[in-house]
N, C-alpha and C positions, 0 to 999 in steps of 0.2 A: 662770556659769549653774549647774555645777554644785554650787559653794556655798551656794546658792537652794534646789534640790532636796535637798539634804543637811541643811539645816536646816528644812526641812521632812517630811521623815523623820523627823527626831529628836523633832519638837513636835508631830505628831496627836495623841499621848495627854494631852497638855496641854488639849484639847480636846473631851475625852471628860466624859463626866456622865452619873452615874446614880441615880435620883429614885424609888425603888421606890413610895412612894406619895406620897398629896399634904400637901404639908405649904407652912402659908402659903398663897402665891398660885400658886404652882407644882403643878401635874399631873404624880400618878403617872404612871411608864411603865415597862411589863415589862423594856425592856431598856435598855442603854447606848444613849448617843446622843452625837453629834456637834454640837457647839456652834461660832456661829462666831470668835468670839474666846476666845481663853485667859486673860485677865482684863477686867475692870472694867465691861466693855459685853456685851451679845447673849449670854450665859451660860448661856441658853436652849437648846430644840428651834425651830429656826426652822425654815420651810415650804419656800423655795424656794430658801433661802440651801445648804440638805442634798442637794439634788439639784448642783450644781455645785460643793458640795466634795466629795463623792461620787466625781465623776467621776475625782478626784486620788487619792481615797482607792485605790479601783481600780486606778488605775494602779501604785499604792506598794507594792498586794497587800496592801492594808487593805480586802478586800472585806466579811469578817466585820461588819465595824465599820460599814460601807453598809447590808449587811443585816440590820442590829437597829435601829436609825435607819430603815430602813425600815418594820422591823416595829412601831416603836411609833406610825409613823403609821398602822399601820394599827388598830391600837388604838383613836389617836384619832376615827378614825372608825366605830367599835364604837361608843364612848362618847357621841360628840357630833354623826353622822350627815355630818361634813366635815371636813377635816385645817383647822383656825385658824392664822392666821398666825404664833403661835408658843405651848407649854404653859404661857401665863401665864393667870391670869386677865384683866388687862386688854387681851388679842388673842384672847380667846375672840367677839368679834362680828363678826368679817371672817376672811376666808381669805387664802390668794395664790396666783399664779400656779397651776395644777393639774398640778404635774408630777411629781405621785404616778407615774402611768403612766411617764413616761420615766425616773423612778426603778426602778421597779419593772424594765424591760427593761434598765436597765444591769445590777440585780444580776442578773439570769435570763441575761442572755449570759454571764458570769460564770459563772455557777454550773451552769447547765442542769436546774436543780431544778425536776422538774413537779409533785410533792405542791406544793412551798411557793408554786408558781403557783398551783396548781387552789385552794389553800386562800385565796390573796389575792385572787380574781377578785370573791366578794363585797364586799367593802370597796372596791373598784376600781368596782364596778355603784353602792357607796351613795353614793362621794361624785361618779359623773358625774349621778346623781338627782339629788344638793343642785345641781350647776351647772344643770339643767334644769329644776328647778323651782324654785328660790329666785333666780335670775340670768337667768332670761329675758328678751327685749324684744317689744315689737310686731314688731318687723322679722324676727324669727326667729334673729336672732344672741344672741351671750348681752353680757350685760354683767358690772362687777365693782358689788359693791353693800355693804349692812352686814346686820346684825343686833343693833341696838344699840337702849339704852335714852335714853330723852330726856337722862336724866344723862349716860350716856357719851356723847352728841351735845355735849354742853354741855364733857364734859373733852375732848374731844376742839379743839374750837374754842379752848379756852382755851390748850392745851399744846400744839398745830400751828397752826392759826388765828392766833392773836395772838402768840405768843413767834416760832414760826417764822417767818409767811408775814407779819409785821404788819399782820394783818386788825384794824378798829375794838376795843376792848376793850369800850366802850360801846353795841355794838351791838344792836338791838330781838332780846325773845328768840326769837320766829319766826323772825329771820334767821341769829339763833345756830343755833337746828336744824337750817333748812336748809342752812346750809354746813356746820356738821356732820358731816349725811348726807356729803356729795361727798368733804367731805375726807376719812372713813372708808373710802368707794368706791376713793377715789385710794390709800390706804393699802393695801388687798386688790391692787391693781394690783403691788405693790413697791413702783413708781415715786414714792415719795413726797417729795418732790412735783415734779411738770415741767408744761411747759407745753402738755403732749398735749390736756389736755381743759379749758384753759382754766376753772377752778376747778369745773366742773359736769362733773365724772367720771360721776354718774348716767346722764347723755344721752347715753351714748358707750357704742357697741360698739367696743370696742378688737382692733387686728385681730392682736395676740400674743395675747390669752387665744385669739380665735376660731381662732386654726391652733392652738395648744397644744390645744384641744378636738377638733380635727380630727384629730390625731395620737394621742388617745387615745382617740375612734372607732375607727380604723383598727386600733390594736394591741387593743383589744380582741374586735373583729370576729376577728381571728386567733388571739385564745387562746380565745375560744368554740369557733373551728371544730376547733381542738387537739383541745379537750375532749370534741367532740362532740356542744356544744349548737348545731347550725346554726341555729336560727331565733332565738335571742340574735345568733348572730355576723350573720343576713340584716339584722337591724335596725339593728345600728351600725353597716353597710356603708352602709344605707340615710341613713343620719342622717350620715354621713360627706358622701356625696352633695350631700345638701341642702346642707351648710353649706358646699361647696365653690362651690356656684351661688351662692349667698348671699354668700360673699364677693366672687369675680368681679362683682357686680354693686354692693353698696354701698362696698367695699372699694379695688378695683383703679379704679384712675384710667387709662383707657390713653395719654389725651394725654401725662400726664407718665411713664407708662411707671413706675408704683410704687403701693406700697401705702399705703391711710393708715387712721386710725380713721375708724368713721363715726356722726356726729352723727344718731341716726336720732331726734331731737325737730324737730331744724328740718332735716333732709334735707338731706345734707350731710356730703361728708369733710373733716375736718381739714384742711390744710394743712404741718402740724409734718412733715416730713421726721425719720423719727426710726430707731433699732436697732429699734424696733418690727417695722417691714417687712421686716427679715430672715428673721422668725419663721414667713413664710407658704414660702419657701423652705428654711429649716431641717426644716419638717416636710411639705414637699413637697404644699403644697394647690393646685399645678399642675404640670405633666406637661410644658408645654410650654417646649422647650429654646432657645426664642428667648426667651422671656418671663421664665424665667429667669436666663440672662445679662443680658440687656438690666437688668432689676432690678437684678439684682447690680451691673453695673457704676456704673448710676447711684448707689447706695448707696454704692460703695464713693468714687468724683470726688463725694459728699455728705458722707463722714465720717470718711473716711482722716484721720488726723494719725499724726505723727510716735511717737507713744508710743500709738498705738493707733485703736481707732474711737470715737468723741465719740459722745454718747449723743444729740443729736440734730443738726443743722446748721446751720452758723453761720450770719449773727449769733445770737447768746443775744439772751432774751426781752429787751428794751428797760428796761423797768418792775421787772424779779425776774430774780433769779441763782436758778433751782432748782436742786436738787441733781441732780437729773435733767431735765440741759440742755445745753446746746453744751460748757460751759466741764469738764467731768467724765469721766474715761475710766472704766468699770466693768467687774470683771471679768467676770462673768456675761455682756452684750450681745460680749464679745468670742467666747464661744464660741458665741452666736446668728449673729455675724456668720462664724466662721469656717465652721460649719456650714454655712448659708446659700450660702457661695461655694465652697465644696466641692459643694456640692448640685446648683449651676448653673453645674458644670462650669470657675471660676473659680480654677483649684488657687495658679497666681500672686498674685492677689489673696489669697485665704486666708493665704499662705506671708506676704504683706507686713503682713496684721494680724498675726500670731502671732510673727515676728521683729519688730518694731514696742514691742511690748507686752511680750514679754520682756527685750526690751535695757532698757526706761526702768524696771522693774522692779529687776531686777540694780542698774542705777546707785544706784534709790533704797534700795537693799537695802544696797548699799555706804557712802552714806551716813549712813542713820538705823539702819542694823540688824536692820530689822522687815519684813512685810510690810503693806500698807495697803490700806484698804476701797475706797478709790480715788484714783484720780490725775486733775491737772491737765490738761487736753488743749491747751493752750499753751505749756505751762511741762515738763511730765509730774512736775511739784513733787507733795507733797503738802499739799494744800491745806487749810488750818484757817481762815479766814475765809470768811463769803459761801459755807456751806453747808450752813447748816440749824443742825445741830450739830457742826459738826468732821469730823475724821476720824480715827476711831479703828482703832488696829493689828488687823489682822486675821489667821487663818488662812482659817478656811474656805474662800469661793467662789476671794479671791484666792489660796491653795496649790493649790487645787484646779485652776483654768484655768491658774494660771501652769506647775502639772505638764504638763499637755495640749499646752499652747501648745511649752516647753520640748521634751517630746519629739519633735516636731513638727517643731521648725528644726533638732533632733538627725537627723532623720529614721529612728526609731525606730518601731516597729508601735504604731498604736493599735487600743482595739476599735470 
């Protein structure tokens, strides 16, 4: 293990880039940034991949390097009114995940910097605007969606759609659009691709963006009243609120005692058992300490494997192997899950994901030399067929968690 952690020490700055202005297809940014891989792939500022290797970074006392990565998203959302899922030009029409906010609170616990707060809280207000008004639904929940042009609907279908997912190559060009749209949607999710939303991501409030939204309600609500602006901070209290009822009721299923996405076109939650459900115990969008247990445990007798938590429950989808499916451990859903059962008071469970995931980690570490994007959840192999595209060596999320996790079974202070 701690060979893991030392050669992870050594390789952050391998991982570092810095893009003073735009050149090419890549966007300027004031500061250095955190990339997830050190060669060949994701070279980039990626969106939500930076908040979970962050978390490592932190812990390594590479807080510096969080907080400029921080700061040029927040840049990017000067420039572009939303953090895009990563400084390229072709990820300029979709977002991800929003966990600008829970970035933002690791560096500040960190640091205890209230200039560098009071001065982020606009960029923090403009991109929960782009999730309120560009991502909303009928139902009041938000969804994940695009901003793209008929062409990028079209490359999109061509280079996920058809290579990936072997959707028709021939297929009528209205129907190219419209799948398009979803597969971009599904893209802004992460999650690209799984079986959550059954190819029509559009229709679906997915219920990790809706507690990640709820959790940056709440933090925000508390750095208003910091400030001094209370009637900012009464309103995100207020909107916190709602989308807590809202979830309770489209969301929470109480027969099965879990959370799912909900299909609010044809009324109706998902069924996909997935890490998704973690997310609403991760960021605490209920209080009640049977309901969380009870979740918790079901999730965990739903996802537990030997080398970690599986990204949804088995069987995998029948028809498609997604990469984000039964058959895939991730590091990121591992620190949703660890969180999650820390949260609900499950410190055992937590301890079994986090030693679980470390060990198959280390072994693959031992064998291949490398760290990887993700691992097998049958096997804990690293898997290159039947996933989209591969698996290419990583630092980021996976040094990131694997740090967390590692400290963890060390029984070591976290923040």
């Amino acid at each position: 293990m701690q060979k893991v952690l030392d050669y992870i020490a050594k390789h952050w700055d391998d991982t570092v880039r810095m893009v003073p202005r735009d050149e090419g297809r890549h966007l300027g940014l004031p500061e250095p940034f955190i990339v997830p891989c050190a060669k060949a792939v994701f070279c980039d500022l990626y969106y939500w991949d930076s908040f979970f290797a962050s978390v490592g970074l932190v812990l390594h006392g590479r807080t510096e390097l969080a907080l400029s990565t921080c700061n040029d998203f927040f840049a990017l959302v000067r420039r572009l009114g939303k953090v895009p899922n990563a400084s390229i030009l072709p990820c300029l029409n979709r977002s991800q995940p929003p966990l600008l906010g829970a970035l933002t609170e690791l560096v500040y616990s960190a640091t205890h910097d209230d200039p560098w707060l009071k001065n982020a809280l606009p960029a923090l207000d403009a991109e929960y605007d782009f999730w309120m008004t560009k991502r909303s639904t009928p139902c009041g929940l938000n969804r994940h969606g695009h901003d793209a042009t008929p062409e990028e609907l079209l490359n999109i279908y061509d280079s996920c759609g058809f290579y990936r997912l072997g959707m028709p190559k021939d297929a009528p060009l209205e129907e190219r659009l419209f799948q398009g749209g979803h597969l971009l949607a599904e893209a802004e999710t992460g999650w690209d691709f799984t079986p959550r939303f059954q190819r029509r991501c559009l229709d679906f409030a997915p219920v990790d963006l809706n507690a990640i939204l709820y959790g940056n309600e709440l933090r925000l609500a508390q750095w208003h009243e910091h400030f001094g602006n209370t009637a900012k901070a009464e309103a995100y209290r207020v909107a916190a609120g709602k989308r807590a009822e809202l979830m309770e009721k489209f969301c929470y299923d109480s027969e099965k005692s879990c959370y799912f996405d909900y299909d609010f076109v044809n009324d109706r939650r998902s069924e996909i058992v997935s890490c998704a459900a973690f997310y609403p115990l991760w960021f605490r969008c209920t209080t009640d300490p049977r309901r969380l247990a009870t979740v918790g445990k079901n999730l965990a007798d739903a996802l537990l494997s030997p080398y970690g938590v599986r990204t949804c429950k088995l069987p995998q989808d029948p028809d498609y192997h997604y990469q984000w499916d039964a058959l895939s451990i991730w590091p990121p859903l591992q620190y949703a899950a660890i969180q999650g059962l820390q949260n609900a008071g499950l410190d055992d469970l937590a301890m079994a994901v986090a030693k679980n995931f470390t060990r198959n980690v280390v072994r693959q570490f031992e064998l291949t030399g490398d760290l990887w994007e993700k691992y097998n959840s049958l096997t804990g192999e690293v898997q290159q067929q039947g996933t989209e595209y591969g698996t290419p060596a990583m630092m980021g999320w996976t040094a990131g968690i694997f740090t967390f996790c590692a400290l963890m079974v060390q029984g070591k202070s976290l923040p």
